[in-house]
GUMIBA-615324 format. One line per 4 residues: number of its first residue (from 1); their letters; for each residue x, y, z of N, C-alpha, C. Coordinates in steps of 0.1 Angstrom, whole numbers, plus 2048, in hexadecimal, padded with zeros to 3 digits. Example, Ala and Ser with C-alpha at 12.3 -4.5 7.8 and 13.67 -1.06 7.14 Angstrom:
2
1 = AS = 884:7C7:84E:87B:7D3:84E:884:7DF:84E; 880:7EA:847:889:7F5:847:881:800:84F
***
This chain:
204
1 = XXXX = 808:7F4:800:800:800:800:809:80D:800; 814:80B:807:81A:817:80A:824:818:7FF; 825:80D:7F6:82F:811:7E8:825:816:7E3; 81D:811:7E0:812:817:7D6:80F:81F:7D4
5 = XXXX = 80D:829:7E5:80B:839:7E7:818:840:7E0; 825:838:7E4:82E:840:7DF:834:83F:7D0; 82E:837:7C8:82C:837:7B8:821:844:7B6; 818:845:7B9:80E:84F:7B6:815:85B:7BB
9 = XXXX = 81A:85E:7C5:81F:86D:7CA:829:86D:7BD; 82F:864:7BC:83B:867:7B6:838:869:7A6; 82D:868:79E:82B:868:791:821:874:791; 81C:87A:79E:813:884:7A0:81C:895:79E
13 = XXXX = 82A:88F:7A7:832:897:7A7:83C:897:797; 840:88F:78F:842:890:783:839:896:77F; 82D:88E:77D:823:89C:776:827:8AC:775; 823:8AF:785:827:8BD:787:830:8C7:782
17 = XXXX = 840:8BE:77F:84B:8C1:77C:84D:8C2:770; 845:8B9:766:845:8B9:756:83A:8C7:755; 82F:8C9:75D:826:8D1:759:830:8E0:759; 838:8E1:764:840:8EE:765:848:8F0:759
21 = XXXX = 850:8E8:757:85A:8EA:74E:853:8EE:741; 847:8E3:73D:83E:8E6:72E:83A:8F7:731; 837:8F8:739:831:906:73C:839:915:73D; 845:910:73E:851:91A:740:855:91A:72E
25 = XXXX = 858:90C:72E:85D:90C:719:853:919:715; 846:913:715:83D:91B:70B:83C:92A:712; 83B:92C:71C:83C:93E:722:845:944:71B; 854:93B:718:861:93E:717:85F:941:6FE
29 = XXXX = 857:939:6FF:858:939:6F1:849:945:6EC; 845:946:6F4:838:950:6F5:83F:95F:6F4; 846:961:6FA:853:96A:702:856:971:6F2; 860:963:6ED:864:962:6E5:864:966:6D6
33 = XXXX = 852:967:6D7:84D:967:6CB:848:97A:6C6; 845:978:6D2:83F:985:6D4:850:991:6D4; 857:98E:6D5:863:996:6D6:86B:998:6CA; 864:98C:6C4:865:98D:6B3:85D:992:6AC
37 = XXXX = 850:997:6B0:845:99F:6AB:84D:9B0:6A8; 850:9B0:6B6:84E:9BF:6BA:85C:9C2:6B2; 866:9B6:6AD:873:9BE:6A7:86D:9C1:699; 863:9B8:693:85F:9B8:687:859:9C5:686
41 = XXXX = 84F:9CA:690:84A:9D8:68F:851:9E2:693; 85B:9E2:69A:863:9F1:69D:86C:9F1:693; 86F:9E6:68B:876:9E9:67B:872:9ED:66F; 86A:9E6:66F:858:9E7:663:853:9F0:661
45 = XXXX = 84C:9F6:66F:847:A00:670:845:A0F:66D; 848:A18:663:84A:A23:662:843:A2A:665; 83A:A27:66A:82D:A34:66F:82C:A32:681; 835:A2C:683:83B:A2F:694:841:A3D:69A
49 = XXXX = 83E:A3D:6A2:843:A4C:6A5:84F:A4B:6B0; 857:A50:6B0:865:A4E:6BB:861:A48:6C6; 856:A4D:6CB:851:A4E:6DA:84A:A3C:6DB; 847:A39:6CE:840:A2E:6CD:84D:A22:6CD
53 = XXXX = 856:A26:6C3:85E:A1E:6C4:868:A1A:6CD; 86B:A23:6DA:872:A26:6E5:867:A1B:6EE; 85C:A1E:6ED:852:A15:6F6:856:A04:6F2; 852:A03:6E9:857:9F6:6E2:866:9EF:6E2
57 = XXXX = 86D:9FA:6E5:87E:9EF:6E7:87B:9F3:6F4; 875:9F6:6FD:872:9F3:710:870:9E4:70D; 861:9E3:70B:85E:9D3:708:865:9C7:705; 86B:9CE:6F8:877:9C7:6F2:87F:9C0:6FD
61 = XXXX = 886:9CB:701:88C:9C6:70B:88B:9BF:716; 883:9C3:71D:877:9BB:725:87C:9AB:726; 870:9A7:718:870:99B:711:87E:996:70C; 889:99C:70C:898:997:708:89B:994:717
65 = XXXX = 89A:99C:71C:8A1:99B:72C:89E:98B:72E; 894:983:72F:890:978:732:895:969:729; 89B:96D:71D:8A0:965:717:8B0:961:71C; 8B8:967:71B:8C8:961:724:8C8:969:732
69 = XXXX = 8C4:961:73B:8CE:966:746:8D7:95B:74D; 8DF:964:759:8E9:960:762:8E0:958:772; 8E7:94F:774:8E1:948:781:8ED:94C:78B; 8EB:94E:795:8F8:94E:7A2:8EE:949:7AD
73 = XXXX = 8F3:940:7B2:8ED:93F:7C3:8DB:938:7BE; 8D4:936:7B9:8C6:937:7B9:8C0:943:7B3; 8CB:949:7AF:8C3:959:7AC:8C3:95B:79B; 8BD:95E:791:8BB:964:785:8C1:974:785
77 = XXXX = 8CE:978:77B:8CC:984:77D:8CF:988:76F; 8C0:991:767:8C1:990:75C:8CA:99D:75A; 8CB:99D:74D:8D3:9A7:748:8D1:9B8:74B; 8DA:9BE:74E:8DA:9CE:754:8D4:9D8:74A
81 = XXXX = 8D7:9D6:73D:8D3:9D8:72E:8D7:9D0:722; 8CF:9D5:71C:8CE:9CD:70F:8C8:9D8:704; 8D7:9D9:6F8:8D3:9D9:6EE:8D2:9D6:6DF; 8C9:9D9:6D8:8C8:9D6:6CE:8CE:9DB:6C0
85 = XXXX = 8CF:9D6:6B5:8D1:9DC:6A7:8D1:9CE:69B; 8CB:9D7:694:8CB:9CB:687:8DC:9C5:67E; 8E1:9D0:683:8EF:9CB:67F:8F8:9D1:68B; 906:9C6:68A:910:9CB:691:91A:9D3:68E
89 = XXXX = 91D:9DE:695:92A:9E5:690:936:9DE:696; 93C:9E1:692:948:9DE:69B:94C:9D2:6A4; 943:9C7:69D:940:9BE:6A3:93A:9BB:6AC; 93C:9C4:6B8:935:9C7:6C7:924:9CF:6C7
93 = XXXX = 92A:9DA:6C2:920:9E5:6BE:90F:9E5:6BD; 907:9E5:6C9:8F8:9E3:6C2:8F7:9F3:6C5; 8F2:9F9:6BC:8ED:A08:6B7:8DE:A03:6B3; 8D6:A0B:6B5:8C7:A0B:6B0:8C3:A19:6B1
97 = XXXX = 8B3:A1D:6BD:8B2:A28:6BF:8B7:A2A:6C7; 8C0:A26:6D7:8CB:A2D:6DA:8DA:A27:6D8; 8E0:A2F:6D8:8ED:A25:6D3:8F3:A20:6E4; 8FA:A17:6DE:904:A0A:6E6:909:A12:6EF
101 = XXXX = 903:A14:6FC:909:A18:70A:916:A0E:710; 915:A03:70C:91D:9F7:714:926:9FC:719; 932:A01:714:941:A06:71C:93D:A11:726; 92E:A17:727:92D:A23:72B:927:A1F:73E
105 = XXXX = 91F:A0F:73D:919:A10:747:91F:A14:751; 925:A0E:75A:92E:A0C:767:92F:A1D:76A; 92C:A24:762:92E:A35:763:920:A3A:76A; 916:A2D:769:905:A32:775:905:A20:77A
109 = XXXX = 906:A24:783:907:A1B:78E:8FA:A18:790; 8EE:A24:791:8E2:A1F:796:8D9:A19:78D; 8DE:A15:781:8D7:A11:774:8DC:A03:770; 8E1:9F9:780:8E4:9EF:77B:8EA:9E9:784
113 = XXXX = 8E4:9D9:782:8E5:9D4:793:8F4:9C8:78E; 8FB:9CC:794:909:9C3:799:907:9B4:79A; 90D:9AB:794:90B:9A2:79D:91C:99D:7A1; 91B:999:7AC:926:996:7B3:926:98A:7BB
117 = XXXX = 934:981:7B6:936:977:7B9:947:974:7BA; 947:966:7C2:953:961:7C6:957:958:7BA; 964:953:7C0:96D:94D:7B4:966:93F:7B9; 961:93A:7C9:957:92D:7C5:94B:929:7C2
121 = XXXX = 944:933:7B9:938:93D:7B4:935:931:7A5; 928:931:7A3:92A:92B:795:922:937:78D; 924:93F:780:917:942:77B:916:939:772; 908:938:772:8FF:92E:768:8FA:939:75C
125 = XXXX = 8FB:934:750:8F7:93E:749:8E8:935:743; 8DD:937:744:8D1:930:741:8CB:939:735; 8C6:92E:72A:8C5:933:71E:8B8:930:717; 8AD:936:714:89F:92B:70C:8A7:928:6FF
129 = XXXX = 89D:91E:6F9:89F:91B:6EA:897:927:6E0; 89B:929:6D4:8A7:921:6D0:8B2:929:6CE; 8B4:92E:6D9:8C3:932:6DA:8C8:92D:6E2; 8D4:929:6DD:8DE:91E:6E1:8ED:91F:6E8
133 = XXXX = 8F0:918:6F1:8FB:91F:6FA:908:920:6F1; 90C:915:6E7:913:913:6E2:917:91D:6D9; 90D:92A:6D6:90A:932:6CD:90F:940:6D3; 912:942:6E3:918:948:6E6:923:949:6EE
137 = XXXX = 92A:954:6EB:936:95A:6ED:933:965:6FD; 937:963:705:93B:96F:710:944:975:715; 946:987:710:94E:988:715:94F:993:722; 95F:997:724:95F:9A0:72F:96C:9A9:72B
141 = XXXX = 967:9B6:733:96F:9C0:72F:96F:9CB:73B; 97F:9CE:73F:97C:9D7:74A:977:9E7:746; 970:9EC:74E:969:9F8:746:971:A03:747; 97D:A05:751:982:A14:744:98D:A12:73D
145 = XXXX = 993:A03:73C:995:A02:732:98D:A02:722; 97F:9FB:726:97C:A00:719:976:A0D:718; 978:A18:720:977:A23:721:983:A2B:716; 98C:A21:713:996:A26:70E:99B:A1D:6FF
149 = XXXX = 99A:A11:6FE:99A:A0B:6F4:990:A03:6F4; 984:A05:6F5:973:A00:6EF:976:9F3:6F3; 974:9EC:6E3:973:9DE:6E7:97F:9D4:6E4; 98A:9D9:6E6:998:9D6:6DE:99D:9CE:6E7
153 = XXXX = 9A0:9CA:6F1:9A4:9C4:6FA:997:9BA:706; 98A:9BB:702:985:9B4:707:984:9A0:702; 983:99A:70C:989:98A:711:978:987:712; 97A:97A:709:970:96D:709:96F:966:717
157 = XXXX = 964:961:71C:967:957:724:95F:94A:720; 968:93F:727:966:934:723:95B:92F:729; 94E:929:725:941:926:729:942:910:728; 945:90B:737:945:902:737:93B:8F4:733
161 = XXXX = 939:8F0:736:92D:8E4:72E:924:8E5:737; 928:8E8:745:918:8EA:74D:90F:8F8:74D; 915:8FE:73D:911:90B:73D:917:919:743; 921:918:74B:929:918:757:931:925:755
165 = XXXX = 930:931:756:93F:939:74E:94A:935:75A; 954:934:753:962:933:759:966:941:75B; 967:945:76A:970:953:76D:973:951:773; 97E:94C:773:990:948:77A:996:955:775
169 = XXXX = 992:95A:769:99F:964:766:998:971:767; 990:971:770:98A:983:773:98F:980:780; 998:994:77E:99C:992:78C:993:996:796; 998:997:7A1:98B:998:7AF:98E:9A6:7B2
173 = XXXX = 981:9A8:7B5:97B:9B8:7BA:97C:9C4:7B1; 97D:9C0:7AB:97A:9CD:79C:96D:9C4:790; 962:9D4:792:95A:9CB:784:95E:9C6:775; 956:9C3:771:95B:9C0:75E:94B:9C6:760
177 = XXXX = 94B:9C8:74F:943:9C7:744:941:9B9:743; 934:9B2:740:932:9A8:73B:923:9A8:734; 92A:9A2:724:91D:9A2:719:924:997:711; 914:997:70C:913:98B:6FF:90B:992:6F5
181 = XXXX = 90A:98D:6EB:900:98C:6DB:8FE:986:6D6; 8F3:980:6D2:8EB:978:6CA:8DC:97F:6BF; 8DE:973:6BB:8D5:976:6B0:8D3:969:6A7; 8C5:964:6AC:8C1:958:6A3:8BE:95D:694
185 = XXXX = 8BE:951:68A:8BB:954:681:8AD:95A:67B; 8A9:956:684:896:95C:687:895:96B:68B; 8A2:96D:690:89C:97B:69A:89F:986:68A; 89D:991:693:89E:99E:680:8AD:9A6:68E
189 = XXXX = 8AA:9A7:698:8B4:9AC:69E:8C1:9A5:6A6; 8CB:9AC:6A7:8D8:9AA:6B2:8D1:9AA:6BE; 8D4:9A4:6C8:8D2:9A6:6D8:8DD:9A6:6E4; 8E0:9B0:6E5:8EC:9B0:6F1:8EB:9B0:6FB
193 = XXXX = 8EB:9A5:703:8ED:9A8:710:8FB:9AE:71A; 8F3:9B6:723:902:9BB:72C:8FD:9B9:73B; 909:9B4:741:906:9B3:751:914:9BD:757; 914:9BD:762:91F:9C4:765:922:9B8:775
197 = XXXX = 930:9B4:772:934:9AA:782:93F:9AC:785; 93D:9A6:795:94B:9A6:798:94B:99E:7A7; 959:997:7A1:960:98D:7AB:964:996:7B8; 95D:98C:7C1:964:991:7D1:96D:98A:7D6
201 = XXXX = 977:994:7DD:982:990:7E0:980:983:7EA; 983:979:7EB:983:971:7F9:98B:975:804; 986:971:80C:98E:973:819:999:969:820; 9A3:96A:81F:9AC:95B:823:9AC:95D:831
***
């Protein structure tokens, strides 16, 4: 009797766990779809008016925020900004209606939440479909140096198989710059993400 209750809890509780996950996919592809709407119309559209199109890359963004983030500790921390452009300059470069602040953040502090971690710290980089981990590249860059040579000296980091970025070689207690870009073959725009982090010193 008492295995039998615990076959039933236990296929009750699968249930529940397939129901979440199906439910997250499709929110996540709902997300998705709709964030490809709105690029189609703030490009398309010529009878938008600035104020309309400024409203629309809010959303945009919004709805990008939710597609790659960073995991530390149990915590999600999506990206500080994100921008967009249909092409890249400079390789780095998303310009649209405002241009590429990235090297500039770290200069407003209150416009962006830090995340800060130790060297026995994992970040998880969590990704929906169909964008693919393998598809990106992350990198980091201290910011006044690229205050001074842009993006000429900024370093890749290696993203391990558990999704995992490797930062052994960020030193401790000074931030970096950290962004990615992507762009499915679906999407009509570039998407950049930027975080801004930094390693804490340990204490010996």
């Amino acid at each position: 009797m008492v295995k039998k209750i615990f076959v039933v809890i236990f296929f009750i509780y699968a249930y529940f766990l397939m129901s979440v996950i199906c439910y997250s996919d499709n929110n996540a592809q709902t997300m998705l779809l709709k964030l490809r709407d709105l690029e189609k119309e703030i490009l398309s559209n010529d009878e938008l008016s600035q104020e309309s199109r400024k409203y629309l890359l809010v959303e945009m963004e919004e709805l990008a925020k939710e597609m790659i983030t960073l995991r530390l500790n149990k915590q999600n921390y999506r990206a500080s900004y994100i921008y967009f452009s249909e092409n890249l300059e400079d390789k780095y470069i998303c310009n649209f209606i405002y241009p590429d602040g990235t090297i500039y953040i770290t200069d407003f502090p209150a416009f962006y939440e830090k995340i800060l971690f130790s060297e026995t710290d994992k970040l998880k980089i969590k990704i929906i479909s169909p964008y693919k981990i393998e598809d990106l590249v992350f990198y980091m860059g201290e910011p006044a140096e690229m205050h001074i040579n842009s993006y000429a000296n900024i370093k890749p980091l290696v993203i391990n198989k558990n999704n995992i970025l490797e930062t052994t070689i960020i030193p401790e207690d000074k931030k970096f710059i950290l962004f990615t870009i992507i762009k499915d073959k679906n999407d009509l725009m570039y998407k950049k993400y930027v975080w801004i982090i930094e390693k804490k010193l340990l204490k010996k």
